[in-house]
N, C-alpha and C positions, 0 to 999 in steps of 0.2 A: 576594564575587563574585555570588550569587547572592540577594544582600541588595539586593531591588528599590526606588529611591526615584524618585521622578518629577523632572522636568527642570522647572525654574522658567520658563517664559518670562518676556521682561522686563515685560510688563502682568501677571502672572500672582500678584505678591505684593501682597498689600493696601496698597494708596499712606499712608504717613507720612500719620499725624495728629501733631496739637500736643498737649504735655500729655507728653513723656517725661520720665521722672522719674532715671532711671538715670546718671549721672555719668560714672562708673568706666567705664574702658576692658574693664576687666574684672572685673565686680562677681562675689562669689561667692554673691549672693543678690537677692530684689527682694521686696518685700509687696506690692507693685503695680505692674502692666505698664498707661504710659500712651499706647502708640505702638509700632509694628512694632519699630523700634530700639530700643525694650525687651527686646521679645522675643526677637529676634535674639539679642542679647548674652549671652541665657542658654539656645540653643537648643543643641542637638547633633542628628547622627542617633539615632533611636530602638535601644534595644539588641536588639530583637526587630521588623525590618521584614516582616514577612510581608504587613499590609499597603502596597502604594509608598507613594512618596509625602511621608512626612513628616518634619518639623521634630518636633524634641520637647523641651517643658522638665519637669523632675520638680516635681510641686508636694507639700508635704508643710504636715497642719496638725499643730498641739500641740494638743492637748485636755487636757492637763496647764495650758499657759498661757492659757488661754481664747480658747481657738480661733485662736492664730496661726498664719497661712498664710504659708510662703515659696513662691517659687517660685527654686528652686535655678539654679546656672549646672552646667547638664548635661554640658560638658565634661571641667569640674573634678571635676565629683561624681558618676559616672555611675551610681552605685548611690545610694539613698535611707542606708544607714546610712553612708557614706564622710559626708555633710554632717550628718546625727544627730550623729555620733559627736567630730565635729570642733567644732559650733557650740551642740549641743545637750544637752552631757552635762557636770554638776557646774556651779560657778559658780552657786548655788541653784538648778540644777535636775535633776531626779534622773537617775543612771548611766543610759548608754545600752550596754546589753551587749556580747559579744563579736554576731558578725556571723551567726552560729546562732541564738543564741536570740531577736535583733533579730527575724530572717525569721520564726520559729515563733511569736512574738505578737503583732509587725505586721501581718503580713500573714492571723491566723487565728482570734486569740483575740478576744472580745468586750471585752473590756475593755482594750482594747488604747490605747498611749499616742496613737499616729500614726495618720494618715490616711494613708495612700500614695494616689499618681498621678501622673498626667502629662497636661498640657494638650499635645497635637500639632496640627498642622496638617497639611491635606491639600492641595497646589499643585491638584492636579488637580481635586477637584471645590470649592474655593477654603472649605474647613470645618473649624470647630475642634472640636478633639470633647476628652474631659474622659474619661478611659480609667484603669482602672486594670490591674495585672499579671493573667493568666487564674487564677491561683490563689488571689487575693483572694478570702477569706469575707466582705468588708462586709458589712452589711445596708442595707435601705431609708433608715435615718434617718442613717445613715455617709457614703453616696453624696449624698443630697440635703444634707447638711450641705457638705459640701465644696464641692459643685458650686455652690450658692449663695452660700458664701465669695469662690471663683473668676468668679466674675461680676458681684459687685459690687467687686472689686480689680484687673480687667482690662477693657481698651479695649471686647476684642469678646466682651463680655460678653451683650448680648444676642444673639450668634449660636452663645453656647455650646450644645453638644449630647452629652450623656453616650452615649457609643460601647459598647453593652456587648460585652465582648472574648472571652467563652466560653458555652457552653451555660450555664451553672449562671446567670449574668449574663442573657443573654438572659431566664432567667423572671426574675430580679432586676427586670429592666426595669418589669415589669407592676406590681409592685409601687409604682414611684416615681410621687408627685403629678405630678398635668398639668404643672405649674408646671414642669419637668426636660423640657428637650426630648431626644428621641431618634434617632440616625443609625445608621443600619443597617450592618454589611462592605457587603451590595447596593448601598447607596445612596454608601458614599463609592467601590466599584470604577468604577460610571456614570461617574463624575467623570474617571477616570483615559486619557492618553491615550498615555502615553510607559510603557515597560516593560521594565528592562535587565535580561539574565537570565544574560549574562559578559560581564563587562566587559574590557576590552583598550583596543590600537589595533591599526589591521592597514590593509592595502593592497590595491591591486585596482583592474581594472577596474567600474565600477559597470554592470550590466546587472539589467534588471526580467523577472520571470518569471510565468508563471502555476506554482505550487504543482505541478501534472500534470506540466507538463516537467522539474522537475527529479526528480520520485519515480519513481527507479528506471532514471535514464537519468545519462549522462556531464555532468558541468559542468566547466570548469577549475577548475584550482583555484587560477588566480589571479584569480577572478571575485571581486566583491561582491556578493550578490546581493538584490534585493527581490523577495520574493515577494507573490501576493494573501489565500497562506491560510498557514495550515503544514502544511508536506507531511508524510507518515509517515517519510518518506527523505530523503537528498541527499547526492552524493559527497563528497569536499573539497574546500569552498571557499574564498575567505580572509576570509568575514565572511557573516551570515545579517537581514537584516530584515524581518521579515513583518508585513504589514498587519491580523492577529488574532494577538490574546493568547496564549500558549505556556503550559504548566503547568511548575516547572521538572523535571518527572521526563518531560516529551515527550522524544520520540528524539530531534530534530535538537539539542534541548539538550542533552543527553547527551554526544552525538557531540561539541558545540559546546564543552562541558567538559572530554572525552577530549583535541579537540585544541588544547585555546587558543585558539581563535579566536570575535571578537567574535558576539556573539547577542542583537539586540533588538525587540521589536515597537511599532510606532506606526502609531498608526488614522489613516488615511489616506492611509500609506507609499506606495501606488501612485497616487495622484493628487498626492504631496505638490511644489509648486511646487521645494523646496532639489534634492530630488531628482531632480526629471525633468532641470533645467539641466545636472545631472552626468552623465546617462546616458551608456553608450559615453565616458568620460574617466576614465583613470586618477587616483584618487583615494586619501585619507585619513580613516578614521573613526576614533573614536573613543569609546567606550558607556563612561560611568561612572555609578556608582549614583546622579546626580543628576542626568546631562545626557546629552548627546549633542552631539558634532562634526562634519561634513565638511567638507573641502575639494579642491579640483584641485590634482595634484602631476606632476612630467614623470615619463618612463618611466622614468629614469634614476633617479631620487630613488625611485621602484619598486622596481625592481632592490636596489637596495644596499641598500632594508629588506628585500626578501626573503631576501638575503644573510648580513643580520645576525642574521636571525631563523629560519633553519631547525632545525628539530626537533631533537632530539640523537637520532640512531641509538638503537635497540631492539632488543638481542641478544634472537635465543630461539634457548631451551637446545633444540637438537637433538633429533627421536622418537626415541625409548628404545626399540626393540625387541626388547629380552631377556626383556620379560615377554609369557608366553604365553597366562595364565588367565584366563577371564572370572568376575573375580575381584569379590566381593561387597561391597558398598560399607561394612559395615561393619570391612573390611579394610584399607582403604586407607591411612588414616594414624594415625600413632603421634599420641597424642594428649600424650604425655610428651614428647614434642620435635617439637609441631606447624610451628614455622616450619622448620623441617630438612625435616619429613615433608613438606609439602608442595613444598617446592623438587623434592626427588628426586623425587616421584609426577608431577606435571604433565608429564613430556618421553614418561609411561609412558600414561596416564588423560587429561591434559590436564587445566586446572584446573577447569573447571565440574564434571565427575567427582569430582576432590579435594577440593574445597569441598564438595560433599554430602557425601561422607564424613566431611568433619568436621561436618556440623549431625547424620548420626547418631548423632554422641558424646556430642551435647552433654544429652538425655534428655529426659524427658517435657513439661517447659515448651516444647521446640521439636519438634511431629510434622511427621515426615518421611515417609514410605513407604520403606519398603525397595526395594533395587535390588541390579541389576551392572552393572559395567563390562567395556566391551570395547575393550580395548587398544591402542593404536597397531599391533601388530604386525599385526594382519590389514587395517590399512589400508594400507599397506605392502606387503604381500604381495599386494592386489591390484594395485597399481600395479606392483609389479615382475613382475607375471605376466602381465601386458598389454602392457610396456614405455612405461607411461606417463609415466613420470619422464624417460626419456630424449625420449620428443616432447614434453614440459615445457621440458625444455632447448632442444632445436630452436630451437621456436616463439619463446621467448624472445630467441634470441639472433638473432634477425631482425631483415635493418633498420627494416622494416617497423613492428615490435614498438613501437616508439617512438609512432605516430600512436595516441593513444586511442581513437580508434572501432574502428579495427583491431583493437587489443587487445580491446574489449569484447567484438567482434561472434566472436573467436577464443575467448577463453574460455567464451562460450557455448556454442560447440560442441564443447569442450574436454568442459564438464560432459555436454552431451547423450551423447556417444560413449563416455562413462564409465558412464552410468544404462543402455547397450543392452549392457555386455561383460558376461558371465557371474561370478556367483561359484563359489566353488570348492561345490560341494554339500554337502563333508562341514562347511563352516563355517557355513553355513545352519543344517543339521542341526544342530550344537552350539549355534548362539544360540537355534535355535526351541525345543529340549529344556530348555535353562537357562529359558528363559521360561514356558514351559507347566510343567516342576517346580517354580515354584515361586507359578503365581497358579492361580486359580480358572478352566474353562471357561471360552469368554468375554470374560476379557479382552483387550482389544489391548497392545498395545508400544508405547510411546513412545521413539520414537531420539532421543536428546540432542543436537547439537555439540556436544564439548568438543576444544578444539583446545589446542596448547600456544601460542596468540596470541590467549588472549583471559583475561578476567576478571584479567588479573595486577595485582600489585603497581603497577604505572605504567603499566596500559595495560589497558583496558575489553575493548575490541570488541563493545562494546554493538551486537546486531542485526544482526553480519553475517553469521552464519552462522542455518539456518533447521534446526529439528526438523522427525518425519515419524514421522506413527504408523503402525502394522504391525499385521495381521491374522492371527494363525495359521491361521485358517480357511481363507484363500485362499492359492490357489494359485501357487508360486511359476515366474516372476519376474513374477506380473501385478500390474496396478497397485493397491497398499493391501495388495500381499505384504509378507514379513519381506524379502525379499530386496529387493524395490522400495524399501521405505524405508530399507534400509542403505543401497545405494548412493546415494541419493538426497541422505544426511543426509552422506556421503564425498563426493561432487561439490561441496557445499556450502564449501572450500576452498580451488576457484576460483571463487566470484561475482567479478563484477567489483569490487563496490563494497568484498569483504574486499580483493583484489589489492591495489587502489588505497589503503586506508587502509594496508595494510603497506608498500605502496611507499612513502607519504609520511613514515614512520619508520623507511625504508631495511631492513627486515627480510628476511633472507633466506628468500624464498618455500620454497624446496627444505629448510629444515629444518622447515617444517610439516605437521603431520598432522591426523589428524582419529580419536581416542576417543571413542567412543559410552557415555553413560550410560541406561539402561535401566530404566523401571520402569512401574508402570500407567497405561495413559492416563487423563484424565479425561474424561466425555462430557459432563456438562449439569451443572459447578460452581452453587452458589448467589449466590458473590461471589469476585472475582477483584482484584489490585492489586499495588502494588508500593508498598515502602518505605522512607525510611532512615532507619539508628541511629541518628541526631541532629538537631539544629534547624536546617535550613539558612540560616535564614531569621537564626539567632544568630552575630553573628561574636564576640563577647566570651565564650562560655564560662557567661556568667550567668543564659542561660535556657536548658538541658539541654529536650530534648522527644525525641518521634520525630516526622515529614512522611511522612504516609500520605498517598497516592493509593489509594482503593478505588471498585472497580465495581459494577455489579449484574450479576449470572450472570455470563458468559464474555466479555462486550464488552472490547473493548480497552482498557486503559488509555495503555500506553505507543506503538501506533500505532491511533489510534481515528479515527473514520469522521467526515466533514464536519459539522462543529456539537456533537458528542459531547463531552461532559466529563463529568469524575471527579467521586464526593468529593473534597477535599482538606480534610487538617486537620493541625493541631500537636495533637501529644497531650503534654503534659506530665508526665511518669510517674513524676517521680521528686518531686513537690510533692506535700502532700496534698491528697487528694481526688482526683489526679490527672487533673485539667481537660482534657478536647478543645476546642480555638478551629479552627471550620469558616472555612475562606477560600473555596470553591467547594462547589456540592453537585451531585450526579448529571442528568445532565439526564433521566435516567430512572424520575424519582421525583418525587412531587408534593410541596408545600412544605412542610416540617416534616419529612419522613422521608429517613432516614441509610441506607446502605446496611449500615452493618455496626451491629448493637444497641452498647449500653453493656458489656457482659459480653465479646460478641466484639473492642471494639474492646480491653480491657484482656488479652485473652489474646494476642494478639496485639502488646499490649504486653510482656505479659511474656516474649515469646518472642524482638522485638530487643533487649530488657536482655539476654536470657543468650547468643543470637548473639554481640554486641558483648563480651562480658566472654573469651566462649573464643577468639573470632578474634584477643582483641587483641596476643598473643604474635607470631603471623603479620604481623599488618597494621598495628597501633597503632602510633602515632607514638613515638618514642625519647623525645620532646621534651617528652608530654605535651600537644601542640599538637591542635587540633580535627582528629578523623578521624571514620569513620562506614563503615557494611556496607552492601551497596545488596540489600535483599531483595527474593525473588518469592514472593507467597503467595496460598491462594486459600483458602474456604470451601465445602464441598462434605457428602453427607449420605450415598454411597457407603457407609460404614461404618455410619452411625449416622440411617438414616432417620429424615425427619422432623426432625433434629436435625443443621443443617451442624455441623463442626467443621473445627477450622483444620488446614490443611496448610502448611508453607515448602516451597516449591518450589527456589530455590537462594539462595545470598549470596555476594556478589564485594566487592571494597573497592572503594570508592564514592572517585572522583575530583573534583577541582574546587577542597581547600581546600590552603593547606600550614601551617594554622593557625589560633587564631583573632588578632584582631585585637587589635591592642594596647591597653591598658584604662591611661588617663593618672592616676593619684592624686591626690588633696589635695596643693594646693599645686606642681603642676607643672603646668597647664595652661597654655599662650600666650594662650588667647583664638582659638586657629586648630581648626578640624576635623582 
């Protein structure tokens, strides 16, 4: 889904020369590609698209047979040792091992049988680059042997360009003869103008927006909308295209992922001629990892896919108000029967609370900060001591209730009249003593959201509820008090845009609360980000990494300011040497410099390995199919002046996959993708 590849237009593929040599419908090899429909026939998608875009075939030499090159049918063979193992092993010539020790000599030892790569193509900036996997030790004369192999045995040969795929590669680069031409990530992203980031199909009215109007105001949600930029925000709608690139840990992706519905960017998108024709026309899209569709469809043909397609209801488990204590996050859950523990704890804590809880457990590879929790039951007790639940009801059940702007512009003042009623004093009194017992003068409070509707099992709520730090200093209930920012962080409940995403998975509003997690604010981080246990970017299973988004200081990542970008990198952590391949760098940083060192970016590796291994009882797939933890973490020197060290902020399971993608064997491929 999230495995980006570019859209071919029909000029867009190198026009058929003469001179193909390929036969077979479905050759399981080739020595030489003399024409597109060579290539073609042994192309597949690549198993690691992080970058769009591309076609890929494996090319592999024997340095054993003097220097034969195949270039494999990638279908068939999508790993290099499936086509070793099959064509290349006995028959006088020597065993190709099991599939362990193949990876641990092919790809590290100097003396190694194989060359591994892959020649890909790029639609978008129309370039073939000569790549090998980010964990590959070659050296200088390994790389340039190959790559000159591969260009005197293919068509476009003289436009070959060796892609180096990771940091360690990139100085590799400096090393190779003039003679090796070189292409940058920079230089093939230029190229790229289509960028699918969930794929679907979905319905809608087609309407064009500026980015401003939809962040933070009402859309239908049976809109399709083009935007000019990407907004931080946007209610439910039934499909998202924006005219700049998205990162895939941006919000409205996110959100886009939480709800199934399509999410793609193309440059141009707001002047684009297909689109302007459909404007105001009920329509038909379509985003798959290689293309894109529209069409006009009647209202009717609308309808019945809206029909066929709505969400499946989202039970939540009812607030739990039996528990009283503002109770210490290393309490919270039983780590001997964590998927139990956290089911009971969330209706009590809510899950963003429980989830901390459990990154306490997991020990010193993942620092957390200590904390407490405070309870669903005083959120509760304020609403019933004001008799808010009952003008909840009210309000709701008006006919009125029905018109969306009505509802918005009522729930805002739902919240306002909730942030001016008073709390009880003596619960002030309890959360401000629990807070001042237990930090230094000085510090502030940070109030969590943790609701029992969000971070769950099937259901994110990524960004709809807002944190609020607190002052003991000041005076309560003024504003940047403890008391200011509970209720503040309790109002947060009813935003509009939580309302509306619960509405659209029919949850029942009145059994949601709001538990506050609690612990030190941070004022001036060193580096801030977000990121998940796994490759996104990998649907087959075969290239394990983590997809870091990291910042400098406290800038946004996940909703960041007009033109701002992350880091972004695959960190491959479980390969030796474990390789970082950067796809974007900080726009806050000059060329060559990474926001997080070599050292922090592996501590932080090692802290989603052991996230991922304790969550996976809770979260992990039954099936063994591709899952992943969507961590918050930041770098900060608070403790250890001089010297940031890493913090995990929180971990929720990470939506979007419900596996990975099916990997076709020797000897069963059609010849089809």
């Amino acid at each position: 889904m999230l495995i980006a590849l570019l859209a071919c237009a029909p000029d867009a593929e190198p026009t058929p020369e003469p001179g193909c040599t390929i036969e077979e419908a479905v050759p399981d090899y080739a020595n030489e590609l003399g024409c597109w429909g060579d290539y073609d026939k042994l192309a597949s998608l690549p198993l690691d698209a992080s970058i769009p875009g591309a076609q890929s075939v494996k090319t592999l030499v024997d340095r054993y047979d003097d220097n034969r090159l195949y270039f494999t049918n990638s279908r068939c063979y999508p790993i290099h040792w499936d086509f070793a193992s099959a064509f290349l092993s006995g028959n006088g010539l020597p065993p190709v091992g099991d599939l362990s020790l193949f990876n641990t000599i092919e790809y590290y030892s100097p003396d190694r049988r194989f060359l591994l790569g892959s020649v890909n193509y790029y639609s978008g900036p129309g370039a073939w680059a000569y790549e090998l996997a980010p964990y590959d030790t070659a050296d200088a004369d390994m790389v340039t042997t190959a790559y000159q192999l591969i260009q005197s045995a293919a068509y476009f040969g003289g436009d070959l360009a060796f892609h180096p795929a990771s940091v360690d590669q990139e100085a590799l680069a400096e090393e190779l003869p003039s003679s090796v031409k070189i292409v940058t990530t920079g230089e093939l992203f230029e190229g790229i103008d289509y960028q699918p980031l969930n794929t679907g199909t979905t319905t809608g009215i087609l309407r064009f927006y500026a980015a401003e109007d939809v962040d933070g105001s009402y859309t239908p949600f049976r809109e399709l909308v083009v935007l000019d930029k990407v907004p931080n925000d946007i209610s439910i709608v039934a499909g998202i295209i924006t005219a700049e690139f998205q990162t895939p840990l941006a919000h409205i992706n996110v959100l886009s992922v939480n709800r199934g519905t399509p999410n793609m960017a193309l440059r141009g998108a707001s002047e684009n001629a297909t689109l302007r024709a459909l404007e105001g026309k009920w329509v038909s899209l379509t985003v798959t990892s290689d293309d894109w569709a529209i069409e006009e469809i009647s209202e009717a043909e609308a309808g019945a896919y809206w029909e066929a397609h709505k969400p499946e209801p989202i039970t939540v488990n009812p607030i739990d108000i039996s528990v009283t204590d503002l109770r210490d996050v290393d309490e919270i859950v039983d780590t001997e029967n964590l998927a139990d523990s956290i089911t009971a704890n969330i209706p009590a804590f809510g899950a963003k609370a429980t989830n901390y809880g459990g990154l306490r457990q997991i020990g010193e590879a993942v620092p957390v900060q200590d904390g407490f929790a405070i309870p669903m039951y005083y959120y509760n007790q304020f609403m019933e001591d004001h008799g808010l639940w009952a003008e909840m009801e009210t309000m709701m059940a008006s006919d009125e209730w029905a018109d969306p702007d009505y509802r918005e512009s009522e729930l805002e003042d739902f919240k306002d009249h909730m942030r001016e009623l008073p709390m009880r004093s003596e619960v002030v009194t309890l959360i401000t003593e629990q807070f001042t017992s237990m930090y230094t003068d000085g510090e502030k409070a940070r109030f969590r959201s943790s609701t029992n509707a969000e971070d769950l099992g099937d259901f994110t709520g990524a960004g709809l509820y807002n944190s609020e730090t607190g002052d003991p200093a000041i005076e309560n209930p003024e504003e940047d008090s403890i008391e200011w920012a509970v209720k503040k962080v309790w109002s947060e409940v009813w935003n509009p845009r939580a309302y509306e995403e619960r509405e659209y998975y029919s949850m029942n509003h009145l059994d949601v609360g709001m538990a506050l997690l609690v612990h030190p604010n941070f004022e001036e981080e060193e580096a801030n980000g977000v990121a998940i246990s796994g490759n996104i970017y990998d649907a087959t299973g075969l290239e394990p990494g983590f997809y870091v988004n990291a910042q400098y200081l406290d800038y946004d990542v996940v909703l960041p300011d007009e033109g701002v970008v992350p880091d972004a990198y695959i960190h491959y952590y479980y390969q030796t040497g474990s390789p970082i391949v950067y796809i974007l760098h900080s726009s806050f940083l000059e060329d060559g410099e990474t926001v997080l060192t070599r050292d922090q970016s592996q501590s932080l590796g090692d802290a989603l390995d052991a996230i991922n291994t304790y969550f996976y009882p809770a979260y992990g797939s039954a099936d063994g199919s591709w899952w992943a933890m969507d961590v918050e973490w930041k770098f900060d020197d608070k403790n250890t002046p001089g010297t940031p060290a890493l913090f995990v902020k929180q971990a929720r399971p990470f939506h979007g996959w419900s596996g990975a993608a099916a990997i076709e064997g020797s000897g069963e491929c059609d010849g089809t993708e």
